[in-house]
Residue frames relative to the residue before (quaternion, step in Angstrom):
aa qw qx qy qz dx dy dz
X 1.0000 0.0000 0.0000 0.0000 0.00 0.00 0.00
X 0.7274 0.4914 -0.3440 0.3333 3.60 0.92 -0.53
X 0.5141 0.6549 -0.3452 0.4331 3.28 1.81 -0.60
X 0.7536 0.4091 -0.2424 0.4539 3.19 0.88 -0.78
X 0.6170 0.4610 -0.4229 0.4775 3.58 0.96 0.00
X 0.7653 0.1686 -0.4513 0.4268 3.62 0.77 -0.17
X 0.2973 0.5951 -0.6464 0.3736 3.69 0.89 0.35
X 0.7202 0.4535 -0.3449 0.3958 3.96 0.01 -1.45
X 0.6064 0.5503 -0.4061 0.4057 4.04 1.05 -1.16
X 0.6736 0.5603 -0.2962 0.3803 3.79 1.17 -1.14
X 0.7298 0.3081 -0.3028 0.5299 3.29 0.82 -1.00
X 0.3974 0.7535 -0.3776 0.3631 3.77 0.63 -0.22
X 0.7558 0.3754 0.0164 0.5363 3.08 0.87 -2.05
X 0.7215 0.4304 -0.3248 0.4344 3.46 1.13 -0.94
X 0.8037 -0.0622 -0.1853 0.5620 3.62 1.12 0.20
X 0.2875 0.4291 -0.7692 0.3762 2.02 -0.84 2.52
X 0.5950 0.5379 -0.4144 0.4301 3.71 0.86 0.22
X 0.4889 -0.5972 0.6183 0.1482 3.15 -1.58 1.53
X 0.3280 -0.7208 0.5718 0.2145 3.56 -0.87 0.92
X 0.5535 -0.6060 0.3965 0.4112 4.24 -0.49 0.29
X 0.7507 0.3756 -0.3585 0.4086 3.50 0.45 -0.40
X 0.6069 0.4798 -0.4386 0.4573 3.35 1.48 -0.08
X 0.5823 0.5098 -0.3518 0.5266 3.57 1.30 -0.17
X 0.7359 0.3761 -0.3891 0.4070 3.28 0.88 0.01
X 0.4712 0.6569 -0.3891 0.4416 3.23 0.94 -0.12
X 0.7884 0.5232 -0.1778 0.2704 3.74 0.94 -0.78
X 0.3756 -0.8427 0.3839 -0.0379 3.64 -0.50 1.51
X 0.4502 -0.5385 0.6107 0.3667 3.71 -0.37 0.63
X 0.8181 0.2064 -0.2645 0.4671 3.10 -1.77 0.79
X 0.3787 0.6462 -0.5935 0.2946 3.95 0.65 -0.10
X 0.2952 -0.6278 0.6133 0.3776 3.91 -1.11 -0.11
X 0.6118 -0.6341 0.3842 0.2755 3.46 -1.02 0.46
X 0.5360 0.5380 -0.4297 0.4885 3.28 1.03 0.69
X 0.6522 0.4110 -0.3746 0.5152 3.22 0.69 -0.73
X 0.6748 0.4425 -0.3793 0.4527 4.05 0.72 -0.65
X 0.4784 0.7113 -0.4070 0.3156 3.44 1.24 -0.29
X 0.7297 0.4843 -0.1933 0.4422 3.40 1.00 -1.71
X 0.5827 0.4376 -0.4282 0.5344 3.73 0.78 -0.35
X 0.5973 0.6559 -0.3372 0.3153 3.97 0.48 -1.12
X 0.7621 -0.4904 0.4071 0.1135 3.26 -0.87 1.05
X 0.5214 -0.6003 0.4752 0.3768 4.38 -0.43 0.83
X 0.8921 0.1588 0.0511 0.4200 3.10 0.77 -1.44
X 0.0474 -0.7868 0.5814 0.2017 3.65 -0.84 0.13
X 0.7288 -0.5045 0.3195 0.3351 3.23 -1.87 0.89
X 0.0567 0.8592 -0.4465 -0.2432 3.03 -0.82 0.34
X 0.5227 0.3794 -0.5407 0.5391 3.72 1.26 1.20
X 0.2460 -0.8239 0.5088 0.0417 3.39 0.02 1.37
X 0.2834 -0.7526 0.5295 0.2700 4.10 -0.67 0.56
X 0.0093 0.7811 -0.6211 0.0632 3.41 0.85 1.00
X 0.4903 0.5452 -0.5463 0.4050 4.06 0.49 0.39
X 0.7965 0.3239 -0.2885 0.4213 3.26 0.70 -1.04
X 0.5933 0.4791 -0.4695 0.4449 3.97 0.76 -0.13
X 0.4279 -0.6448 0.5323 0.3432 3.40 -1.66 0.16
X 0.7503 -0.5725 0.1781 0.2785 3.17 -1.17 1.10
X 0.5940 -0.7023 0.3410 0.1937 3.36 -0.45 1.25
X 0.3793 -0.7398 0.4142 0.3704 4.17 -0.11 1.19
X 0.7474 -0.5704 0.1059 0.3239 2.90 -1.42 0.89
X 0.6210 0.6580 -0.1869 0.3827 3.67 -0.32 -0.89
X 0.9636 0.1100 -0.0534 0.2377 3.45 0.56 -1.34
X 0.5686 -0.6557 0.3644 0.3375 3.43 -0.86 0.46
X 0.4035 -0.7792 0.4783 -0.0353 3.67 -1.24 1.54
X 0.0593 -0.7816 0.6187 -0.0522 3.84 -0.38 1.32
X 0.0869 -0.8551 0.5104 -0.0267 3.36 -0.52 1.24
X 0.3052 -0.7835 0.5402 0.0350 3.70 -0.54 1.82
X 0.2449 -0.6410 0.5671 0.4556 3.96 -1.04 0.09
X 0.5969 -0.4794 0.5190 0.3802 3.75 -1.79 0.55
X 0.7986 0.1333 0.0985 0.5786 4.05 0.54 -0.92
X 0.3284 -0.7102 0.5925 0.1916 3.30 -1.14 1.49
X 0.0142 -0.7186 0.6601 -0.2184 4.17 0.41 1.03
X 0.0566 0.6812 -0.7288 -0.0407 3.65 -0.79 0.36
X 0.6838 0.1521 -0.4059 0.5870 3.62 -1.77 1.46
X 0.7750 0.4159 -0.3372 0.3358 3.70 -0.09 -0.14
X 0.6324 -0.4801 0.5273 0.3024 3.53 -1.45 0.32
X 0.2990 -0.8172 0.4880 -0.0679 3.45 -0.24 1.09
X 0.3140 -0.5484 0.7329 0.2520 4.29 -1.01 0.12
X 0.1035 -0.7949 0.5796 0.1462 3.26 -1.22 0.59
X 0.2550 -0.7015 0.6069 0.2729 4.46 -0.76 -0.17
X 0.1828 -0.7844 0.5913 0.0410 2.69 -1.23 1.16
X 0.0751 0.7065 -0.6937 -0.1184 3.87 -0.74 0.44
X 0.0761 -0.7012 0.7086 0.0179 2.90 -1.91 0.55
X 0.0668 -0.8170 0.5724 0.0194 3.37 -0.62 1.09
X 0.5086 -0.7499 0.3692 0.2068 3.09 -0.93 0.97
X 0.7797 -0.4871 0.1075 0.3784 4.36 -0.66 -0.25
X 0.3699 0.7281 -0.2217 0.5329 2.81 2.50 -0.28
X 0.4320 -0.4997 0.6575 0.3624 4.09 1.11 -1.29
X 0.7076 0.5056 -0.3638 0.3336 3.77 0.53 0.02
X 0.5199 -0.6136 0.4109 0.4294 3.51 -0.89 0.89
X 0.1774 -0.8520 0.4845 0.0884 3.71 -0.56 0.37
X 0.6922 0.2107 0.1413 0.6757 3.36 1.89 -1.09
X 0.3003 0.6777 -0.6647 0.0933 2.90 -1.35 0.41
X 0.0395 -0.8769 0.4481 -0.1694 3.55 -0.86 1.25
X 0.2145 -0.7997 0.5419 0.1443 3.78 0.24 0.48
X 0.1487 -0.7066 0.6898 0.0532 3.97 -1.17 1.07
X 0.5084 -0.5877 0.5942 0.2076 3.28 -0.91 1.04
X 0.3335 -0.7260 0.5059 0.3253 3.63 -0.91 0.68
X 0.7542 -0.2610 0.3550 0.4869 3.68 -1.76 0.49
X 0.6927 0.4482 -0.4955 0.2716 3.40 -1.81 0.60
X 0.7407 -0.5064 0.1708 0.4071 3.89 -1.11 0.69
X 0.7434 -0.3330 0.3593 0.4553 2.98 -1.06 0.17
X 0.7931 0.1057 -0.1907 0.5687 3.85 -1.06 1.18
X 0.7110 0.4126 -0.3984 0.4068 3.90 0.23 -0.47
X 0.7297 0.2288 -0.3828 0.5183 2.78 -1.26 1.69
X 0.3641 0.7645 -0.4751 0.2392 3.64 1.02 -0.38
X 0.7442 0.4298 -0.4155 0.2980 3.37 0.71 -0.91
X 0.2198 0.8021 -0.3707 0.4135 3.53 1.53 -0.67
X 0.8080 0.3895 -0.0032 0.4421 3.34 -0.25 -1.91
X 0.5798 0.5183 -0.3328 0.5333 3.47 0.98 -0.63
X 0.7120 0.4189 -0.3505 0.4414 4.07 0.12 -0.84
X 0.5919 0.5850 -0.3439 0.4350 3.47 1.17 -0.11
X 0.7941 0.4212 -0.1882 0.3956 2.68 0.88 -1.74
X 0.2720 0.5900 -0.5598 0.5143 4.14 1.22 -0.30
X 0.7580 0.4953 -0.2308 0.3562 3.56 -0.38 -0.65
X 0.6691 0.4727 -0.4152 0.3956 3.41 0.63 -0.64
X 0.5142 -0.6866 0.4011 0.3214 3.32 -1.32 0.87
């Protein structure tokens, strides 16, 4: 039974991560289909909404990991799309750990931001 619980955690974790060029590729105002096809099999589903900033009003938030790492503290993507189907947001959380560790992580995302 344990093999198979961390077999599921691996494949679980291993697709649910947003690769960077598909995060870079994404625009406000996209419809959610078209962000769909870049997007990941799976999404998280214990999201670190603590560490993102609070999501605009109205719309609803799917949260990818930044890096398929397994055992480790992770960066996480947020989209949020808004009542229309339109990306509205999108926002990368550094994963858990002191202040600067892991920064680079967060950096390959962040080259990307618009």
């Amino acid at each position: 039974m344990r093999a198979s619980g961390i077999g599921w955690y691996a494949y679980t974790e291993r697709h649910s991560v947003l690769e960077p060029a598909a995060y870079a590729g994404l625009r406000p105002g996209t419809p959610v289909e078209e962000v769909a096809r870049v997007l990941p099999d799976r999404h998280i589903q214990d999201p670190p909404s603590d560490r993102a900033p609070a999501p605009p009003e109205g719309t609803d938030c799917r949260y990818c990991r930044a890096s398929g790492e397994l055992f480790v503290a992770v960066g996480h993507v947020r989209l949020c799309f808004d009542g229309a189907g339109r990306l509205a947001a999108e926002n990368v959380s550094p994963r858990v750990g002191p202040p600067g560790e892991g920064r680079e992580e967060y950096e390959k995302y962040e080259e990307f931001a618009r």
